[in-house]
Z-matrix of the N, CA and C atoms (Angstrom, degrees):
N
C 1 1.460
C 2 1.523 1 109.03
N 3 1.522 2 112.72 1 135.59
C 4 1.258 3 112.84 2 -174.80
C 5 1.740 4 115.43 3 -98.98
N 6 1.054 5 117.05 4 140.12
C 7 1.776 6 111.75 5 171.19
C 8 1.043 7 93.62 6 -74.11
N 9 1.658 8 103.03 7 153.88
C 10 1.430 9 108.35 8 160.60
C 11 1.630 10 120.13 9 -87.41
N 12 1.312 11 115.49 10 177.99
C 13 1.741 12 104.24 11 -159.64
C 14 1.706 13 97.08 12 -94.04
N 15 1.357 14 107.43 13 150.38
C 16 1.657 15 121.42 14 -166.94
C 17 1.754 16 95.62 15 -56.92
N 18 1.182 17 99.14 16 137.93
C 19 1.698 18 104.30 17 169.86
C 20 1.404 19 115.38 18 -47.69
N 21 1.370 20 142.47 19 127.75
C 22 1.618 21 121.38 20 154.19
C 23 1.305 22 126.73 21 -67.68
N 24 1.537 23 98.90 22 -33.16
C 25 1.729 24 116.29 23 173.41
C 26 1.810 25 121.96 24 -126.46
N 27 1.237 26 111.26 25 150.35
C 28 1.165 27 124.18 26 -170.60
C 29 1.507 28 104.18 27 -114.23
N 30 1.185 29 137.17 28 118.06
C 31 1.301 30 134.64 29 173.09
C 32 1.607 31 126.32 30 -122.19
N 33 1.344 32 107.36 31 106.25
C 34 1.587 33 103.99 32 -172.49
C 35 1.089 34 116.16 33 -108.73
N 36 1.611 35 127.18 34 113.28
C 37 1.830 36 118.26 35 -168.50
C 38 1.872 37 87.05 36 -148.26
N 39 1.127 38 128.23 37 132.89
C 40 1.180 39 144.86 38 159.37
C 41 1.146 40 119.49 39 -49.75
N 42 1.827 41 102.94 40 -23.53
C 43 2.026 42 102.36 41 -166.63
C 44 1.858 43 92.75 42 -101.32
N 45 1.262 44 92.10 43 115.63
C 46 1.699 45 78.16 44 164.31
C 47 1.453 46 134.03 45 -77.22
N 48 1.172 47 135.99 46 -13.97
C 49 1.008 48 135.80 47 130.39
C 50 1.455 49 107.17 48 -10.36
N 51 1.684 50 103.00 49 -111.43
C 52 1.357 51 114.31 50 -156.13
C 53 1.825 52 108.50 51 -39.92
N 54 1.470 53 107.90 52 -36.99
C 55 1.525 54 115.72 53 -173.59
C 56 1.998 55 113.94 54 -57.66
N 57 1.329 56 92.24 55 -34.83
C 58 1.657 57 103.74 56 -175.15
C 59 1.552 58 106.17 57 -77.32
N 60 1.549 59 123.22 58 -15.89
C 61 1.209 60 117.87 59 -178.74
C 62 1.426 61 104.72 60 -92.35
N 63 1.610 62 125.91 61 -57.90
C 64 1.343 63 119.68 62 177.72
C 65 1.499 64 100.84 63 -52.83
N 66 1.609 65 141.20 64 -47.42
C 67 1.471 66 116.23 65 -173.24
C 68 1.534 67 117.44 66 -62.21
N 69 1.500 68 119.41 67 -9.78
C 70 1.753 69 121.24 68 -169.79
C 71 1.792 70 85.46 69 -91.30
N 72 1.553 71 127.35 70 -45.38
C 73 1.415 72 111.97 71 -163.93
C 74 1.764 73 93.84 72 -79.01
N 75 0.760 74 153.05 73 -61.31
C 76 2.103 75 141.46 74 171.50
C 77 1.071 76 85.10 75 -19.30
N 78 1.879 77 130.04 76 -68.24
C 79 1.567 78 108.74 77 -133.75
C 80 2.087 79 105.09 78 -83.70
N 81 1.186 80 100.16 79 -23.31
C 82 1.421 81 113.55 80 -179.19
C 83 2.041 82 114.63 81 -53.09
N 84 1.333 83 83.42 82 -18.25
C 85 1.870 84 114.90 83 -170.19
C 86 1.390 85 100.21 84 -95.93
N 87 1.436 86 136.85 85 -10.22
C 88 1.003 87 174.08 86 142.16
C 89 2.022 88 95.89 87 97.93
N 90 1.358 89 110.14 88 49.17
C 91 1.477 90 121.03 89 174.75
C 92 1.572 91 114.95 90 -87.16
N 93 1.474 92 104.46 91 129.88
C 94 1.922 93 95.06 92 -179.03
C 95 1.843 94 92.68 93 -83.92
N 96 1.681 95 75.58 94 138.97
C 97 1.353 96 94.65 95 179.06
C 98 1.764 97 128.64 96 -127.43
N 99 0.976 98 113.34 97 110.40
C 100 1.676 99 116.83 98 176.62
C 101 0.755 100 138.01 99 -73.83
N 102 1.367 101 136.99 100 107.80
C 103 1.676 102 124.22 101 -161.42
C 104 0.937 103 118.47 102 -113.51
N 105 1.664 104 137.27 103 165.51
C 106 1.460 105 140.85 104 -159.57
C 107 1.715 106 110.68 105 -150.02
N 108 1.169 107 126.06 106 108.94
C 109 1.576 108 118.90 107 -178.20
C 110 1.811 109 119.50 108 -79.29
N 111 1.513 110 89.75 109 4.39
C 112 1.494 111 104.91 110 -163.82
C 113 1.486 112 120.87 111 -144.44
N 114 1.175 113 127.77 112 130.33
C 115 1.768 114 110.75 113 -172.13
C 116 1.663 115 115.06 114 -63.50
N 117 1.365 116 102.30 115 -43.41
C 118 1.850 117 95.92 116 174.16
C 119 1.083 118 137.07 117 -49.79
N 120 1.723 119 105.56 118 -42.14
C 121 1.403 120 106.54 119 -179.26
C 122 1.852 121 102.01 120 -57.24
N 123 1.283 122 100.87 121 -45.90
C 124 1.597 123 101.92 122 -169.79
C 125 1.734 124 116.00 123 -56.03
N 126 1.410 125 108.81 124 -29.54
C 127 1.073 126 113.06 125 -178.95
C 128 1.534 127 115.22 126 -57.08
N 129 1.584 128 114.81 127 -56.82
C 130 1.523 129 149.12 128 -164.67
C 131 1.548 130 74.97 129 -55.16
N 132 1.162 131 129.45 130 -79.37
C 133 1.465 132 135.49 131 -140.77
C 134 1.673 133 97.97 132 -73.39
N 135 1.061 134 124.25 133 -65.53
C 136 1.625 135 134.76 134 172.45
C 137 1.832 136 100.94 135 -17.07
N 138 1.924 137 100.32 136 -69.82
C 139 1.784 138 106.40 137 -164.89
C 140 1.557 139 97.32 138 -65.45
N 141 1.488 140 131.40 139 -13.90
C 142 1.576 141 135.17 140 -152.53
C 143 1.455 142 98.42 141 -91.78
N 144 1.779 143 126.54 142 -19.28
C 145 1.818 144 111.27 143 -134.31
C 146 1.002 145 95.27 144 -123.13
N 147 1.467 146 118.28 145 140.64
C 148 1.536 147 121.89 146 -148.58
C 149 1.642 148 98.66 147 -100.20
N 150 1.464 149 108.58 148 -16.28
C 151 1.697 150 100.58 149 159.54
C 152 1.616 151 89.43 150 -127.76
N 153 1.356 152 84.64 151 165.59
C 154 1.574 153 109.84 152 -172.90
C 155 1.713 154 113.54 153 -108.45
N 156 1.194 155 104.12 154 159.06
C 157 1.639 156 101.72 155 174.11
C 158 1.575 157 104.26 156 -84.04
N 159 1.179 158 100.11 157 164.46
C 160 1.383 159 127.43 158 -173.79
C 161 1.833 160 88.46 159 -63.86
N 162 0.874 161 109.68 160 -103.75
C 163 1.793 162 132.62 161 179.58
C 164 1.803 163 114.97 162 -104.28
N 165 1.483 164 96.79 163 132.95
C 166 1.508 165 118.72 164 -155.28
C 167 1.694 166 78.84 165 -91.00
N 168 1.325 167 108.33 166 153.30
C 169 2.046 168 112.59 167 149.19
C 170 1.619 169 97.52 168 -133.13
N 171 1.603 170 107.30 169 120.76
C 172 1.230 171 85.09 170 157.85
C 173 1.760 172 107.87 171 -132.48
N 174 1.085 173 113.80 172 -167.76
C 175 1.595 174 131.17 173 160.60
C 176 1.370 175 113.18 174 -59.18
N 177 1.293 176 113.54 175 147.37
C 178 1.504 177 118.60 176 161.92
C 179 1.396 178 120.29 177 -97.70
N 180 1.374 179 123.81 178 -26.00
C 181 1.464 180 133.47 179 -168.44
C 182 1.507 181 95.74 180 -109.14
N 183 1.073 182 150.14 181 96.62
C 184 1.298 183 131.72 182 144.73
C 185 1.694 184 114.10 183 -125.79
N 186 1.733 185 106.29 184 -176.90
C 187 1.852 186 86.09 185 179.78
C 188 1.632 187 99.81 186 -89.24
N 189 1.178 188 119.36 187 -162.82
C 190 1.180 189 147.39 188 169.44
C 191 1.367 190 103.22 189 93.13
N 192 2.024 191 103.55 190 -57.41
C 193 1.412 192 126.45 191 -146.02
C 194 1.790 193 111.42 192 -138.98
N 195 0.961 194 142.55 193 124.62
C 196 1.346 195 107.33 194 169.13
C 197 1.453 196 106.24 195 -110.18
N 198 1.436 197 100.65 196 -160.22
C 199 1.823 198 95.03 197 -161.03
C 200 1.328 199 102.87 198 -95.62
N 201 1.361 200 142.75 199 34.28
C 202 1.576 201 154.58 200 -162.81
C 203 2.227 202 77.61 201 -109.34
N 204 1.770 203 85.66 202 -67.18
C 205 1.335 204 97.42 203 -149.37
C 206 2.019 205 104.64 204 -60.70
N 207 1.405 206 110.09 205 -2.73
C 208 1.333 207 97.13 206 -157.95
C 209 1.759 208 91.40 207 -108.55
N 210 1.381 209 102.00 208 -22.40
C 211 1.656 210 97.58 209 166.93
C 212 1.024 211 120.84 210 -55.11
N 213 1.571 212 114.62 211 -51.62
C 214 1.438 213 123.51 212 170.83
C 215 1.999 214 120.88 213 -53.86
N 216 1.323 215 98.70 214 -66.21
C 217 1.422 216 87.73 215 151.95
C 218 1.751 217 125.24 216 0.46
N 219 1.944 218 101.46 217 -89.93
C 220 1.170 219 119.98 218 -154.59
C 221 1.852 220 91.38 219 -73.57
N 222 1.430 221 138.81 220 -42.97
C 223 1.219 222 150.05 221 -145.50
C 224 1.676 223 83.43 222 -75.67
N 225 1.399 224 144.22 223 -38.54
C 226 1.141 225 139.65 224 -146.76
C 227 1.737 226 100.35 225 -108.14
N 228 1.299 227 108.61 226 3.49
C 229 1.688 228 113.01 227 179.45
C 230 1.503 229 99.87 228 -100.52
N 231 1.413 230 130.28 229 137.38
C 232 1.626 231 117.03 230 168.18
C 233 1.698 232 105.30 231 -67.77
N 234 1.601 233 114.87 232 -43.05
C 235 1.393 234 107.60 233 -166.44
C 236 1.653 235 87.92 234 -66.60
N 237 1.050 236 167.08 235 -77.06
C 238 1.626 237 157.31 236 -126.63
C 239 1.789 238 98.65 237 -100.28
N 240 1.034 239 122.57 238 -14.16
C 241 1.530 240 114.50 239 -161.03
C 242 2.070 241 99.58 240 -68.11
N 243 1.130 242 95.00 241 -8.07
C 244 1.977 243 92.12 242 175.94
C 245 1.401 244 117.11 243 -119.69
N 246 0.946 245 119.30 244 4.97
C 247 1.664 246 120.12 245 147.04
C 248 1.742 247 131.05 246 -63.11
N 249 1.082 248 103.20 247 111.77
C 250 1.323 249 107.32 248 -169.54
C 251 1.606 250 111.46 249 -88.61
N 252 1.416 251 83.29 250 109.12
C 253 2.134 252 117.95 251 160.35
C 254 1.668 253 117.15 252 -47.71
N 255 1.428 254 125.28 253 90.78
C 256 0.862 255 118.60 254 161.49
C 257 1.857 256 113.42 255 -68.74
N 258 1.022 257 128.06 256 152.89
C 259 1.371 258 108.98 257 166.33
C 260 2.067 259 102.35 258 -136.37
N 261 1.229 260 103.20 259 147.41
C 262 1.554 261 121.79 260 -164.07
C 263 1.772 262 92.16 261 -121.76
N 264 1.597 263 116.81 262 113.98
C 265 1.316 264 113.10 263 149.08
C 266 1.311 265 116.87 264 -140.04
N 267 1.486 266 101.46 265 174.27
C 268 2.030 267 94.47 266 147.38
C 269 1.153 268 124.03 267 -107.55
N 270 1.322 269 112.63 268 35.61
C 271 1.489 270 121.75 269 170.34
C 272 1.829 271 99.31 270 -71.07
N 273 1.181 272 104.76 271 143.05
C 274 1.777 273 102.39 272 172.37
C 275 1.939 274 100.62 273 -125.69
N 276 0.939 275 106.61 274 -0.27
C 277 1.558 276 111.25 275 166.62
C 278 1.473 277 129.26 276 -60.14
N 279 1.252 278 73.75 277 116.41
C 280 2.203 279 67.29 278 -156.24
C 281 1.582 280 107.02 279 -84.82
N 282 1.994 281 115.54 280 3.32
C 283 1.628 282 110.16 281 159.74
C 284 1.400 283 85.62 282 -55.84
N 285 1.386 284 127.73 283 -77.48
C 286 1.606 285 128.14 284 -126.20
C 287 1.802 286 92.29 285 -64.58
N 288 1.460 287 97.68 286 -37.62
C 289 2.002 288 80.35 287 -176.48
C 290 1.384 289 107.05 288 -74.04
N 291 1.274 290 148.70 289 -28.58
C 292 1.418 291 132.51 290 164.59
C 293 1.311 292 125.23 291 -68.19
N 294 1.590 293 120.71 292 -11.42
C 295 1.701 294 113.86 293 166.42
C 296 1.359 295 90.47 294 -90.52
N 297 1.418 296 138.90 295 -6.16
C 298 1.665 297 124.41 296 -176.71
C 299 1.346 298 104.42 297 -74.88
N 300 1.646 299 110.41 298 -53.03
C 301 1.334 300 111.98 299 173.01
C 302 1.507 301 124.56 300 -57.20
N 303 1.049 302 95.54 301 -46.26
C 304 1.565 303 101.11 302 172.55
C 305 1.481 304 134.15 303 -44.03
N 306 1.171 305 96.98 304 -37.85
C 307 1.835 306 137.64 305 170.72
C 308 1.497 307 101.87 306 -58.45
N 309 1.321 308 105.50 307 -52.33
C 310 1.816 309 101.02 308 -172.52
C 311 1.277 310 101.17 309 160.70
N 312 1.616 311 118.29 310 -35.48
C 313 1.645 312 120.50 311 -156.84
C 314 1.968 313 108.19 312 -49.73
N 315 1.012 314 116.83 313 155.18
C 316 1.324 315 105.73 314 -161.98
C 317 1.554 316 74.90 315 -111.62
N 318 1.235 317 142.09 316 -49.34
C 319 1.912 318 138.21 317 176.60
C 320 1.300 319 128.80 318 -134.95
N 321 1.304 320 93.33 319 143.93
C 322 1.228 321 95.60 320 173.72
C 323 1.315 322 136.68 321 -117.28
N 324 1.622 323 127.39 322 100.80
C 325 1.514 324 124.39 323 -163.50
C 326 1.226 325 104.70 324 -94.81
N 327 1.520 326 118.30 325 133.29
C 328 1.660 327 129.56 326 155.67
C 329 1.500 328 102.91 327 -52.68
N 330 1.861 329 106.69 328 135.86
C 331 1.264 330 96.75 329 170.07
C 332 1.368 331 123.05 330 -73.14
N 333 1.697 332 114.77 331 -10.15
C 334 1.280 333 88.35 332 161.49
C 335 1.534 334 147.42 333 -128.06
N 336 1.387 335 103.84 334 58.96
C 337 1.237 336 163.21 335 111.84
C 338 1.827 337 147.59 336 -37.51
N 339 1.506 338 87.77 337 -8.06
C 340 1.631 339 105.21 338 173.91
C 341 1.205 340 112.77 339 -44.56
N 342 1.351 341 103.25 340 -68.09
C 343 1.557 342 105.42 341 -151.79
C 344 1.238 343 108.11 342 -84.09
N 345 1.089 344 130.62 343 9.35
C 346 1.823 345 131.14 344 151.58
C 347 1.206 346 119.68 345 -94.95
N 348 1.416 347 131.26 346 -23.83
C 349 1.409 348 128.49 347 -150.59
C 350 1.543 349 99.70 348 -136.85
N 351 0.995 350 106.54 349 -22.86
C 352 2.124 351 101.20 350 178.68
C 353 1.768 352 97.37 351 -53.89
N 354 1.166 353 104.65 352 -77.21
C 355 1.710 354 123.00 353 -165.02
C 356 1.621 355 108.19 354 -20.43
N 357 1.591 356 116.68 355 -67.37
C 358 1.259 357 160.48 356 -151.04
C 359 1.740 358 82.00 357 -72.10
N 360 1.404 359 118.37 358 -83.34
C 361 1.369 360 119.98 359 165.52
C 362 1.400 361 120.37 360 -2.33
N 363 2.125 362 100.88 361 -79.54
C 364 0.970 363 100.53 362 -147.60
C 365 1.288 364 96.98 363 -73.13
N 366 1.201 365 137.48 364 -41.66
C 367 1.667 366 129.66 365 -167.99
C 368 1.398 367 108.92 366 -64.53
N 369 0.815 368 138.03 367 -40.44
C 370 1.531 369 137.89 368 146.26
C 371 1.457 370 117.40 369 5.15
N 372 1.196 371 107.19 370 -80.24
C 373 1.623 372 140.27 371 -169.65
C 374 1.577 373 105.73 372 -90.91
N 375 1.285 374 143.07 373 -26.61
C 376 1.166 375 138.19 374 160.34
C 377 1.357 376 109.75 375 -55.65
N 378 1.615 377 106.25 376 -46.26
C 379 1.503 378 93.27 377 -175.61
C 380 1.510 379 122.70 378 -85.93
N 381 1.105 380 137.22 379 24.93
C 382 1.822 381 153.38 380 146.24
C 383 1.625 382 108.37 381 -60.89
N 384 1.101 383 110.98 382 -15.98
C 385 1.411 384 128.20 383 -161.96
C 386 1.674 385 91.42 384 -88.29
């Protein structure tokens, strides 16, 4: 029986839409990618995984959790506090993107803005790793 290969990326967005496009541009990059429709599940699995992804993407708006609260989360663990938080919204408020950054998030892409600025991002910040 074979394992499957460790995620490089973790992606948590509520909209499937937007979520099915950033997981096709990672995998097109030929990056394994894990996806999450929900912040908990991601959470459970994130504090659970004995290796970690390279670089997280998540949402800023979702229910349960948003991505303020999940930076903080991971920023307040030593094992997760150095994984770098991309964060993806349509927030254009640049309070919420300067407490994001502030928080830990290493970027912040407009969602609509994907398809220029995810790629560029993510290789960016993978390679700090």
């Amino acid at each position: 029986m074979t394992s499957s290969p460790t995620p490089d990326v973790f992606v948590v967005d509520d909209n499937n839409l937007v979520r099915t496009g950033i997981v096709r541009m990672l995998e097109n990059e030929n990056l394994v990618v894990k996806e999450f429709d929900r912040p908990r599940p991601f959470i459970a699995e994130i504090f659970a995984a004995k290796t970690l992804p390279r670089i997280i993407i998540s949402d800023f708006d979702m229910p349960e959790m948003n991505g303020m609260e999940i930076i903080q989360m991971l920023k307040s663990s030593p094992a997760h506090k150095h994984l770098p938080v991309l964060v993806v919204s349509a927030q254009i408020n640049p309070e919420i993107h300067e407490k994001a950054v502030k928080a830990g998030a290493v970027a912040w892409i407009k969602k609509s803005s994907i398809g220029n600025d995810m790629m560029p991002a993510v290789r960016k910040f993978m390679l700090h790793r």
